[in-house]
C-alpha positions in Angstrom: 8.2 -13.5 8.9 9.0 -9.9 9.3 8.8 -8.0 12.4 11.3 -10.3 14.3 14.3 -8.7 11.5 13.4 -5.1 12.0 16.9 -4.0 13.9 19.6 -2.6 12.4 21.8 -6.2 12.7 19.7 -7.5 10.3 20.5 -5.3 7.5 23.9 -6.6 6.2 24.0 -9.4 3.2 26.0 -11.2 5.8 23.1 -11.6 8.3 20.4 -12.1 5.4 22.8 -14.9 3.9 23.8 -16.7 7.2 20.4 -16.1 9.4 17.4 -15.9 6.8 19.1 -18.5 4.7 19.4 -15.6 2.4 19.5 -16.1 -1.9 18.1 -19.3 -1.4 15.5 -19.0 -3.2 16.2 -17.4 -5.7 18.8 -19.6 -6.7 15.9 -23.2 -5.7 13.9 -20.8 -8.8 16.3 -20.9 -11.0 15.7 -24.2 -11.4 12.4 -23.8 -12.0 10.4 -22.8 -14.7 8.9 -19.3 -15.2 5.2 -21.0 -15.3 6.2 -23.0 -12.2 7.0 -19.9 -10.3 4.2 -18.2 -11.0 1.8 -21.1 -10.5 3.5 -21.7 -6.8 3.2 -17.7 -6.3 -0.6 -18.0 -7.6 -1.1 -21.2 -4.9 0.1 -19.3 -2.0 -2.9 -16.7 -2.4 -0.3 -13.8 -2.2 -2.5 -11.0 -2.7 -1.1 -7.0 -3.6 -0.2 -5.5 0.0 -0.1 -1.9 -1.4 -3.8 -1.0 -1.3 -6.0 -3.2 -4.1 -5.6 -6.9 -2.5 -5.3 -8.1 -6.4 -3.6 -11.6 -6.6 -0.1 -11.3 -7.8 0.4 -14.7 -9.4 -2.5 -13.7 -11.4 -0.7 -9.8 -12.7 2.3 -11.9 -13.4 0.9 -14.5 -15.3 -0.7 -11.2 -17.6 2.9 -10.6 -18.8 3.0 -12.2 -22.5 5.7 -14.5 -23.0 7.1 -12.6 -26.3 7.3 -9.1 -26.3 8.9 -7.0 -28.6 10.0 -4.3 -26.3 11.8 -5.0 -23.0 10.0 -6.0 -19.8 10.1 -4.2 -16.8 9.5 -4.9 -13.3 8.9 -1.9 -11.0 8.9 -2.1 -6.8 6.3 0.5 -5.3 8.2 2.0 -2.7 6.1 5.3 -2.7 4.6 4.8 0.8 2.5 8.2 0.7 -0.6 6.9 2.1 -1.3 8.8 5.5 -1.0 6.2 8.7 1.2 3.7 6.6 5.0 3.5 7.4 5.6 -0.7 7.5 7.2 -0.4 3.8 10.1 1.6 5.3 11.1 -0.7 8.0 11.0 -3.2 5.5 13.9 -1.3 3.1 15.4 -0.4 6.4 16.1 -3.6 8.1 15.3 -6.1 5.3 16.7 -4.8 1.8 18.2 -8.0 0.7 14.9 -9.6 0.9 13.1 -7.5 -1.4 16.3 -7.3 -3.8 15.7 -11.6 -3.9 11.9 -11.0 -4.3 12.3 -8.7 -7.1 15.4 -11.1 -8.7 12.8 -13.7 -8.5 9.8 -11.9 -10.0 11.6 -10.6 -12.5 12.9 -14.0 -13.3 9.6 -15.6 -13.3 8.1 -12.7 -15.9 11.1 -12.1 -18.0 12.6 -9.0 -16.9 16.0 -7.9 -16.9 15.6 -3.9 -15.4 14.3 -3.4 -12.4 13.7 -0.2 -10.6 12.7 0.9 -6.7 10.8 4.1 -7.2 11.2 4.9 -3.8 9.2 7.9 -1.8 11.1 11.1 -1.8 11.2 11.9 1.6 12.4 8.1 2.4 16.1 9.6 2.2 17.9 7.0 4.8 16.1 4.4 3.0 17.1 5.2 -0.3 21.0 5.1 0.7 20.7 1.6 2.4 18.7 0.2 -0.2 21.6 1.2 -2.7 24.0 0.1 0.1 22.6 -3.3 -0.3 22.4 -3.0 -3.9 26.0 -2.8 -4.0 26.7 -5.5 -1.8 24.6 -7.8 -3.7 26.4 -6.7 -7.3 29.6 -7.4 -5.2 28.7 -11.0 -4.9 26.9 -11.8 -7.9 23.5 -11.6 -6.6 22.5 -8.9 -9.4 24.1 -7.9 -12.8 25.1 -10.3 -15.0 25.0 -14.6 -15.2 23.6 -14.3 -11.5 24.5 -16.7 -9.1 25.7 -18.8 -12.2 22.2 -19.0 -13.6 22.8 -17.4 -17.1 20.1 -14.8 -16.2 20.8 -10.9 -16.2 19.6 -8.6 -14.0 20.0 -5.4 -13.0 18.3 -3.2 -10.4 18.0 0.6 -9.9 16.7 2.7 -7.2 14.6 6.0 -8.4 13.5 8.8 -6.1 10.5 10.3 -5.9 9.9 13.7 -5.0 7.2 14.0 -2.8 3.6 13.5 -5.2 1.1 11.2 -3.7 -0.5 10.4 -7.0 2.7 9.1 -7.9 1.6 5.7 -5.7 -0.8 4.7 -8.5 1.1 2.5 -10.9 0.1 4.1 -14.0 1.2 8.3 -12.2 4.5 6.4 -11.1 5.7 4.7 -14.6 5.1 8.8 -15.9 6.9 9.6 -13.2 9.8 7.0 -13.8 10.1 8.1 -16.8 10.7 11.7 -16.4 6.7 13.1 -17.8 4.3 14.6 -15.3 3.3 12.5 -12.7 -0.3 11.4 -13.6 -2.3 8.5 -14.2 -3.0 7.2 -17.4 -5.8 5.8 -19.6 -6.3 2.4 -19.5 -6.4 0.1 -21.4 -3.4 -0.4 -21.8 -2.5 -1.6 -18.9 1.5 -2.2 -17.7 1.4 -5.6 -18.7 0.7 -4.8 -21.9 2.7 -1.3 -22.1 4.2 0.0 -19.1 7.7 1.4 -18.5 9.2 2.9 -22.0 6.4 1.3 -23.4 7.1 -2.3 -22.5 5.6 -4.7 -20.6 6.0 -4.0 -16.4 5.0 -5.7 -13.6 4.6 -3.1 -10.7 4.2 -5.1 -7.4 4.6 -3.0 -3.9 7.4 -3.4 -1.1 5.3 -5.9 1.4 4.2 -8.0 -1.8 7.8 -8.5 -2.9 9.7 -9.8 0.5 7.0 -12.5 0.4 8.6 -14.1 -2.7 11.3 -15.7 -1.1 9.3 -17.3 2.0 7.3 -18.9 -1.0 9.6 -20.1 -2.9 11.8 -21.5 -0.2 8.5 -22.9 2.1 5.9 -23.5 -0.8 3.0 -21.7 -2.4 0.5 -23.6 0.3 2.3 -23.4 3.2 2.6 -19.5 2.8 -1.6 -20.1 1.9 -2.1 -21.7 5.2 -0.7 -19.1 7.0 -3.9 -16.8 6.1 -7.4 -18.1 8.3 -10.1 -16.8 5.2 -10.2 -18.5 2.1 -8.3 -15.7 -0.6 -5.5 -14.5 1.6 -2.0 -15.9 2.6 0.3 -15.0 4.4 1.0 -12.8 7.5 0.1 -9.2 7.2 1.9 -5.9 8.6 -0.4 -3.7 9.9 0.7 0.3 11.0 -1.7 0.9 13.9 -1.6 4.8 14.8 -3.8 7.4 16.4 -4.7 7.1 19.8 -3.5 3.6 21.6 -1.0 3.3 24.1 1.3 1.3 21.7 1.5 2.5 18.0 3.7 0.6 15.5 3.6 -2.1 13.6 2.2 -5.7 14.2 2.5 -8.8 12.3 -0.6 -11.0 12.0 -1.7 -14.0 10.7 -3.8 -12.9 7.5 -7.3 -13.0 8.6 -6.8 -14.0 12.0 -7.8 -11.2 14.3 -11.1 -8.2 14.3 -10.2 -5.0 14.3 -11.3 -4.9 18.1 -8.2 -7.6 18.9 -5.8 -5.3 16.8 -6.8 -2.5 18.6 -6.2 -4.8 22.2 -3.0 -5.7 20.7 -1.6 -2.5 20.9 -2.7 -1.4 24.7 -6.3 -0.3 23.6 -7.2 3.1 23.2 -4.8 6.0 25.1 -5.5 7.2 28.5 -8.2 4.3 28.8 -10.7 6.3 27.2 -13.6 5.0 24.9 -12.9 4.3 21.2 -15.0 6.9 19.1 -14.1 5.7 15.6 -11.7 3.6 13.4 -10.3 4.2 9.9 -9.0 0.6 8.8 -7.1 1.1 5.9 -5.1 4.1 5.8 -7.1 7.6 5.0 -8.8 6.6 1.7 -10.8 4.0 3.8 -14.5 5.1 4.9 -14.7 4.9 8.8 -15.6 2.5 11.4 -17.6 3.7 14.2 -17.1 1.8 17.5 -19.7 -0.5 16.7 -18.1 -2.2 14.1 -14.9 -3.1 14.9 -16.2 -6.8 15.2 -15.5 -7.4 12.0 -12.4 -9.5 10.8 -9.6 -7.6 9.3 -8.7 -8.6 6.1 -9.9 -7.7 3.0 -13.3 -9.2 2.0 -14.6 -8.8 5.1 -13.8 -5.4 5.3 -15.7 -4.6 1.7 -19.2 -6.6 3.6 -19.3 -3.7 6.1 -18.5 -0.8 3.7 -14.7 0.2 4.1 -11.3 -1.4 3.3 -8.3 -3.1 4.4 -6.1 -0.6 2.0 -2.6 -0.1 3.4 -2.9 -2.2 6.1 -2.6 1.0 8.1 -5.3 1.6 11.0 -5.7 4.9 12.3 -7.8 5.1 15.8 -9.5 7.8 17.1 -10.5 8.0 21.1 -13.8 9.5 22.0 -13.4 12.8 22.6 -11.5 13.9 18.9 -13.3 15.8 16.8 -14.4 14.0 13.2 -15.4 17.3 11.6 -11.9 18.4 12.2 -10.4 15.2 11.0 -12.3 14.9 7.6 -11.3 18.6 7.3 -8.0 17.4 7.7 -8.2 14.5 5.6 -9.8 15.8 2.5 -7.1 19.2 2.2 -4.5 16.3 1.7 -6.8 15.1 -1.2 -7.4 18.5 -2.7 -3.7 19.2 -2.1 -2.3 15.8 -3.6 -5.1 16.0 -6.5 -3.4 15.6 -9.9 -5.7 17.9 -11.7 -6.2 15.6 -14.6 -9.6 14.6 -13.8 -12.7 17.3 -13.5 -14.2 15.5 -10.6 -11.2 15.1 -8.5 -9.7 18.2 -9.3 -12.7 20.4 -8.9 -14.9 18.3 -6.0 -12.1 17.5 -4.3 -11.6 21.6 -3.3 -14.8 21.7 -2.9 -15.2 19.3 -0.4 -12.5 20.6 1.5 -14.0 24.4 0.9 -17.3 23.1 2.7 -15.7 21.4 5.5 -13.6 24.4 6.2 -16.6 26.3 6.1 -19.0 24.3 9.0 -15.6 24.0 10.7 -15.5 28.0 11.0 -19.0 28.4 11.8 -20.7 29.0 8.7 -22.0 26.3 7.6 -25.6 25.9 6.1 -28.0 23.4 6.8 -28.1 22.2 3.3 -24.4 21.8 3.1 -24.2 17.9 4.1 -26.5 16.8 1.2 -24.6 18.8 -0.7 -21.0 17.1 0.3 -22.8 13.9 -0.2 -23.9 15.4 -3.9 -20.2 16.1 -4.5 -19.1 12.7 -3.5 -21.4 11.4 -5.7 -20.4 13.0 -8.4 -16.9 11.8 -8.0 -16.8 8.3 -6.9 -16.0 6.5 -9.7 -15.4 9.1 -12.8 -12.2 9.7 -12.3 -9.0 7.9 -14.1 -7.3 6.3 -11.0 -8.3 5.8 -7.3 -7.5 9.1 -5.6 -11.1 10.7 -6.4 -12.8 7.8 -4.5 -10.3 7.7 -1.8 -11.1 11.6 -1.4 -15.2 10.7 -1.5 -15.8 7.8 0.3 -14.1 9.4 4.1 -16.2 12.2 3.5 -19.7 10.2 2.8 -18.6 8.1 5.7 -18.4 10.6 8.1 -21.3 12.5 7.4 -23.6 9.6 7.3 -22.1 7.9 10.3 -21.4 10.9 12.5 -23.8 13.3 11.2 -24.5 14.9 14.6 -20.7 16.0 15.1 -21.4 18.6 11.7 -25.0 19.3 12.6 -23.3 21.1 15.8 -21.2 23.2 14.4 -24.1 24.1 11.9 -25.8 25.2 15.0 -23.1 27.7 16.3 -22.7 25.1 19.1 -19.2 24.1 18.0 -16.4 26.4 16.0 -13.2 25.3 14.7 
C-alpha cells in the first residue's frame, strides 16, 4: 500500500492522480453519507497508528453532529518518538494521500479547517507538504465547493518546534494554539472541546493515508488484510538498532513475530546473538531474546507485557550494554518531561539521577528496588502517557536484566 511509492516520482499530484487513482475517493465519499463513511471506516478495523491502537471509526463517530463551535480535524505529524521515522516518508513521497485522507475525514465528521502540526525538525517535509497543498488548491482538491461537492475545506500546515510532549493530542491542540505545550485535563476530551474550543478529531499520519484505500477498496477488504481479529490493514514498521538492514517494512497487520521482522531485515549485525528487543519505540518495556516469538501487533504484544506503540522496533545485539541504554533512554524522558505533573516531573530526574549514578560506579545495592519504587509511584498518576512511557523501560530492564546493574554495583563494570 505504501512502501512501493516511497521515491521521489511519486510525490507530484500528477503521479498520485494518474498512478494511485488519486482523489478517487474522496470524490466516491462525497456521495456518501457522513454515517456511511464512518461505518465503512469502523468495518475495516482501522485502528490509531500513532501509539494507542484505538479504533478510528469509533473517535470519529464521538464527534456530535451539532456543535455550536467549529469542528476541527488535526493530522499528528509530530513524529518525536525515538526509533520511529515511517511518518516522514509518508509526507515525503505520499502527501497527496494524506491531504485526501484528511479531506475525507474531515468530510465524514464535519470539519472544514484542518491543520498538519508537523514536527519541527521535519523542515523538508514541511515545504513539500505545502508544495502539495498548493497543488491540490490549484485544482480544486481543497478550498472551496471541492471537486464540485459543495463542501469547504481548507488545510494548514503548523510547525512544531521541537517538544516531545507535544505528540499527545491534548500538549499539541495547546501547542496549535499558541499556549504552553502541555497536556490537559480530561474530561473534556477533543471531541467534545478541542482546537479553540470546538470539537477535533486528531488522527496521526499512518492512520490518515489509509482513508482512501478504504474508501476506494471497502471497509472489509482493508479488514482482511490484517491476520488477528481487531486489526486491518498493512502496518509500517521502522526496524533500527543493530540488523544488517534498518528501514522500514510493510506488513500484513498481524502477520509476522517479532523474530520474522527481525529475519526480514538481515538478522542481527555482524551475525551476532540478539540480546534484547524494544518493540514499540522507547516507551515500550523490553523484549529479551526469549520472547520475540510472539506476534507483532498489538494485543499480543499487551499478553507478554510490552507494546506495539509506534510500530518502531529498536534491536539490540548481544554484547550492548542495557544499563547504558535505559541511562540513555530515561535522560530523554527527564529532558522531554513537561513538568506539569509531580510524578513525571520529579521521578522522571530521579530515575535518570540513579541510573547515572550505577553507571559511574556508585551505585548502592538498594538502588534497584528503589527505581522500581519510583516507577511505581509514577505509572499511572500522571495527566498523559509520557510518565508511563518513562516507567515501564526502566522496570523492564531491571527486572529482566537485573544482572547487567548488579555488575556495575559491584565495581565490576563503570560507565
Amino acid at each position: 500500500m505504501y512502501i512501493q511509492y516511497f521515491n521521489d516520482e511519486c510525490r507530484p499530484l500528477s503521479f498520485y492522480l494518474e498512478k494511485m487513482n488519486g482523489y478517487a475517493a474522496s470524490k466516491k465519499a462525497f456521495g456518501m453519507s457522513q454515517d456511511d463513511i464512518i461505518n465503512e471506516v469502523k468495518k475495516s478495523n482501522l485502528r490509531g497508528r500513532g501509539g494507542a491502537g484505538f479504533p478510528t471509526g469509533m473517535k470519529w463517530g464521538f464527534i456530535p453532529k451539532q456543535s455550536a463551535k467549529p469542528k476541527y480535524l488535526v493530522c499528528n505529524a509530530d513524529e518525536s518518538e525515538p526509533g520511529t521515522f515511517k511518518d516522514r516518508d509518508l509526507m515525503r513521497y505520499t502527501p497527496h494521500l494524506l491531504i485526501e485522507g484528511m479531506l475525507i475525514a474531515a468530510f465524514a465528521v464535519g470539519a472544514h479547517h484542518g491543520y498538519i502540526y508537523i514536527r519541527g525538525e521535519y523542515t523538508r517535509e514541511a515545504k513539500l507538504l505545502q508544495i502539495a497543498i498548493d497543488e491540490a488548491y490549484a485544482k480544486g482538491y481543497l478550498g472551496k465547493n471541492v471537486q464540485g461537492s459543495g463542501f469547504d475545506f481548507d488545510l494548514t500546515v503548523h510547525r512544531g518546534a521541537g517538544a516531545y510532549i507535544c505528540g499527545e493530542e491534548t500538549g499539541l491542540l495547546n501547542s496549535l494554539e499558541g499556549k504552553r505545550g502541555e497536556p490537559r485535563v480530561k474530561p473534556p476530551f477533543p471531541a467534545q472541546a478541542g482546537a479553540f474550543g470546538g470539537p477535533t478529531v486528531v488522527n496521526n499520519v499512518e492512520t490518515l493515508t489509509a482513508v482512501p484505500y478504504i474508501i476506494n477498496k471497502g471497509g472489509e477488504w482493508f479488514s482482511a488484510l490484517g491476520k488477528v481479529e481487531k486489526s486491518g490493514g498493512t502496518r509500517i514498521i521502522c526496524v533500527s538498532g543493530h540488523v544488517n538492514k534498518p528501514g522500514l517494512y510493510e506488513i500484513n497487520a498481524g502477520s509476522m513475530t517479532v523474530r520474522q521482522i527481525i529475519d526480514l531485515a538481515g538478522g542481527v549485525l555482524g551475525g551476532k546473538k540478539l540480546k534484547a528487543v524494544i518493540p514499540g519505540g522507547s516507551s515500550a518495556p523490553v523484549l529479551t531474546a526469549d520472547e520475540i516469538d510472539v506476534i507483532y501487533d498489538i494485543e499480543p504484544l499487551m499478553k507478554v507485557g510490552t507494546m506495539m506503540g509506534s510500530a518502531a522496533m529498536m534491536v539490540v545485539s548481544e554484547d550492548y550494554c542495557m544499563v547504558k541504554l535505559i541511562q540513555r533512554i530515561t535522560k530523554f524522558y527527564a529532558h522531554e518531561s513537561c513538568g506539569q505533573c509531580t510524578p513525571c516531573r520529579e521521578g522522571c530526574k530521579w530515575m535518570e539521577d540513579v541510573l547515572e549514578r550505577i553507571l559511574h560506579g556508585k551505585g548502592r545495592e538498594q538502588d534497584l528496588n528503589l527505581l522500581l519504587d519510583i516507577t511505581d509511584n509514577i505509572a499511572g498518576k500522571t495527566l498523559c502517557a509520557l510518565g508511563d512511557a518513562a516507567a515501564g523501560p526502566v522496570a523492564s530492564f531491571v527486572k529482566k536484566f537485573k544482572p547487567e546493574f548488579e555488575a556495575y554495583i559491584r565495581g565490576e563494570k563503570h560507565g
